[in-house]
N, C-alpha and C positions, 0 to 999 in steps of 0.2 A: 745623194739628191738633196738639192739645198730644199727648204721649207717657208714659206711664204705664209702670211694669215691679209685678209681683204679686208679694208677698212670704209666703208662709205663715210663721208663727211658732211653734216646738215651742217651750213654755215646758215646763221640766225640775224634776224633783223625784222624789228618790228612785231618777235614772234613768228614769223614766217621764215622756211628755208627758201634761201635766195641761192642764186650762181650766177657770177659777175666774169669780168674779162678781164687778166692783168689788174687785179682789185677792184677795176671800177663797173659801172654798165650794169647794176644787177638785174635781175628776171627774178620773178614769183616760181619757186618751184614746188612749191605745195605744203602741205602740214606738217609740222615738225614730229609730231605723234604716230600718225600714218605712215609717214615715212619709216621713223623707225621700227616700228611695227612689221611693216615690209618687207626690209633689209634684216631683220631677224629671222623673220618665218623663210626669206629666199637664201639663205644662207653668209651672211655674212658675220666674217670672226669680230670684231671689234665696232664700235662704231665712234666716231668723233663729232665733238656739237659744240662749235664754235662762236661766240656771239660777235661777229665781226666789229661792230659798231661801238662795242662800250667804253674800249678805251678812247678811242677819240673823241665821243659822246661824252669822258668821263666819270660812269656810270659804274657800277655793279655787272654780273652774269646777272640775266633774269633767270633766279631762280623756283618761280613759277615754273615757266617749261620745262627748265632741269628732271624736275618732278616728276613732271607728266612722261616725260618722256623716260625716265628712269622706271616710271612701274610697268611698262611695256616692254625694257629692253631686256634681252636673256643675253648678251654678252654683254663684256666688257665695255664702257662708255665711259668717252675721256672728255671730259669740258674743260673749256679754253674762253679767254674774253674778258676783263676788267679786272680780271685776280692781280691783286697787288700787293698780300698780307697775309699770314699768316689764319688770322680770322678770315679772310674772304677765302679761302682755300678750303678750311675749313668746311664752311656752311654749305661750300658748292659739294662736297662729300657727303655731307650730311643729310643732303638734298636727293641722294644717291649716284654720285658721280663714283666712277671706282677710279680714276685717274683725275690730276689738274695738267693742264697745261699754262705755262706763261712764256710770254716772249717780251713784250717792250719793258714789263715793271722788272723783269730779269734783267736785260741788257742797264738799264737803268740805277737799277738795285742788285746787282749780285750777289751778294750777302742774303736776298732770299732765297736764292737757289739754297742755300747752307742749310735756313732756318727751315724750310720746306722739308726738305731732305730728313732731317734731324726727326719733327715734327712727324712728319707723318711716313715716313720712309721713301726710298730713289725708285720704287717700285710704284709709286704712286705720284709720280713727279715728272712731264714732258716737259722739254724745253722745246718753243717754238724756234727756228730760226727763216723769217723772212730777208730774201735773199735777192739782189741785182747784181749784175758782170759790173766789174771794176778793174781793165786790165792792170791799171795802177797798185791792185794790190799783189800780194804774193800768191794768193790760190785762182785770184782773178774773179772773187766775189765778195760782194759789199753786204753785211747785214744792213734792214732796213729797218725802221720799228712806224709804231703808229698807222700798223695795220699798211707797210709798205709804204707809206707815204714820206717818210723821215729818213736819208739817210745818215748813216754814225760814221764813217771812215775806219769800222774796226772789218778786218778780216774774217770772215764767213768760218772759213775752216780754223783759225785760232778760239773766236770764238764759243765752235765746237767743240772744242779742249778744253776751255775752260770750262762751262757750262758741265760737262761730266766729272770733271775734275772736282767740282760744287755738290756734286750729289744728282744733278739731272741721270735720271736711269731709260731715257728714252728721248730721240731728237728726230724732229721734225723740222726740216730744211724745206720750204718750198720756191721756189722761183720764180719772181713777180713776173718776169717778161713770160711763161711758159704757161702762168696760170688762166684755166678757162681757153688757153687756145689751142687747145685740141690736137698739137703737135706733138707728141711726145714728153716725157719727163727730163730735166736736164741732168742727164746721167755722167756729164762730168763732176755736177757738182755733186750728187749722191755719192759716187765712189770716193772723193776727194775725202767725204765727212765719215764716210764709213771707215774706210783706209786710217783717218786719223784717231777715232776713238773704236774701244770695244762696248760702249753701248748699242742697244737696238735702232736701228735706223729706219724711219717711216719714207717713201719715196712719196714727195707731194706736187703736185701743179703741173698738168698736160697731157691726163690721160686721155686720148682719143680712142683707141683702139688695142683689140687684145694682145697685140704684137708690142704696144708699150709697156703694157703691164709685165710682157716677160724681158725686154730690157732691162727693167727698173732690174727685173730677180736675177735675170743674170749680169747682165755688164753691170749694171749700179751696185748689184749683192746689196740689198735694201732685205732688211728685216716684213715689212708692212709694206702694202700695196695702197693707197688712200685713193678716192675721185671722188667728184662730186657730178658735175653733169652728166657723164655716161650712164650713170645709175639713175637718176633723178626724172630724164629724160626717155628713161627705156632701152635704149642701144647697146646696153652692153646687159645681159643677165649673168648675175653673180657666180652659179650655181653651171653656168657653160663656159665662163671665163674659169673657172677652177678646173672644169675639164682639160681644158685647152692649156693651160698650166702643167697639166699634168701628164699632158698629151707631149709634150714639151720637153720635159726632165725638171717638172719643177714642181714639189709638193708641194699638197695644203691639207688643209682640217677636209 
C-alpha cells in the first residue's frame, strides 16, 4: 500500500494567506497563524508557506511571520519565496522553518542547489518547479520562474534531473494552467517528474476534490499531496480526505 503524507499550503502576501487562479486573481484567505494552527490540530502532515510575491517584489521571505507561524506549527514546515543565498536560507531556518524551498534563484543560480545541499543538507532542501505545456519540448513542459510569469525554454522534466542531481532532496512541480482551478492535478506531469528522478515528489496545483488527491497517489505515485483552497475554504477536511485515502488503498499518517 503506497503512503502519502497531506501538505496544506498558506501562499503569503501582504502577511495574509491568499489563493489566486493560475497565479493570478488572489482572494483573502485568512491568517497565516490560524491557519496554521488549524491544519496542525486537523490533522495535517507537513505544512508549506510560500511568500508568493518576494521575488518579483524582490524582496526577502518575511521572516516576521515565519516566526509566528513556526511556534504554532507541530509538523514539518517548509518555506519558499525570495531565498536566493546561502544566508537567506539560512535565516529563513533559523526563524524555524525545518525545510527551504527555491525555485527561480535555482533555475537561475544552480550552483545554489550545491551550496544549499552542502550547507545545510538535501533533506532540508525543495526545489520548486513552476511548470506550463510546451509541446515543443521533449516532456511537453516548460519551466517557468518569477512566480510563473517568465518563461525559460528549459524542459520541466530535465530540469527535474538536474535539480536532484544538485542536491535538491525534494521537488515540487506545480502547473500554472491547473493552479487554483479546481480541475484536478496534472498527473502527466507528476508521473513524468516522478518516473524521472528518485527523490520525493509533492503533487501541486488543482486540487478540487477527494478523488484528485487519490489520482495524484495513485497514477501521479506523488510522495506529498499539497492544496491550498480546498482546505482554506472548508471543502475538503483533512482528517476525512485521509479516510477516504485509506478507504482507497492509499495510506497515511
Amino acid at each position: 500500500m503506497k503512503k502519502v503524507l497531506i501538505m496544506p499550503c498558506l501562499d503569503i502576501k501582504d502577511g495574509r494567506v491568499v489563493k489566486g487562479v493560475h497565479f493570478v486573481n488572489l482572494k483573502d484567505a485568512g491568517d497565516p497563524v490560524e491557519c496554521a494552527r488549524i491544519y496542525c490540530r486537523n490533522g495535517a502532515d507537513e505544512l508549506a508557506f510560500l511568500d508568493i510575491t518576494a521575488t518579483i517584489e524582490k524582496r526577502k521571505t518575511t521572516l516576521d511571520v515565519v516566526r509566528q507561524v513556526a511556534r504554532v506549527a507541530t509538523v514539518p514546515f517548509t518555506v519558499g519565496g525570495g531565498i536566493d543565498s546561502t544566508a537567506g536560507a539560512g535565516a529563513v531556518l533559523e526563524a524555524g522553518a525545518d525545510r527551504v524551498s527555491i525555485s527561480s534563484a535555482a533555475f537561475r543560480h544552480p550552483g545554489l542547489i550545491d551550496q544549499l545541499a552542502t550547507e545545510f543538507g538535501s533533506t532540508r532542501l525543495v526545489v520548486a518547479i513552476d511548470v506550463d505545456s510546451n509541446p515543443a519540448l521533449p516532456s511537453g513542459y516548460e519551466v517557468h520562474v518569477d512566480g510563473g510569469k517568465t518563461p525559460t525554454g528549459k524542459d520541466a522534466v530535465e530540469w527535474a534531473r538536474e535539480a536532484e542531481a544538485r542536491g535538491a532532496g525534494c521537488l515540487l512541480p506545480t502547473s500554472k494552467t491547473r493552479d487554483g482551478a479546481r480541475a484536478g492535478y496534472d498527473i502527466p506531469l507528476i508521473h513524468s517528474i516522478k518516473k524521472a528522478v528518485k527523490t520525493p515528489v509533492i503533487a501541486s496545483g488543482g486540487a478540487g476534490t477527494m478523488a484528485h488527491f487519490l489520482e495524484a497517489a495513485r497514477e501521479g505515485e506523488a510522495d506529498i499531496l499539497l492544496a491550498a483552497s480546498v482546505f482554506h475554504f472548508g471543502e475538503i477536511n483533512i482528517m476525512e480526505l485521509k479516510k477516504y485515502l485509506q478507504e482507497n488503498g492509499v495510506k497515511t499518517n
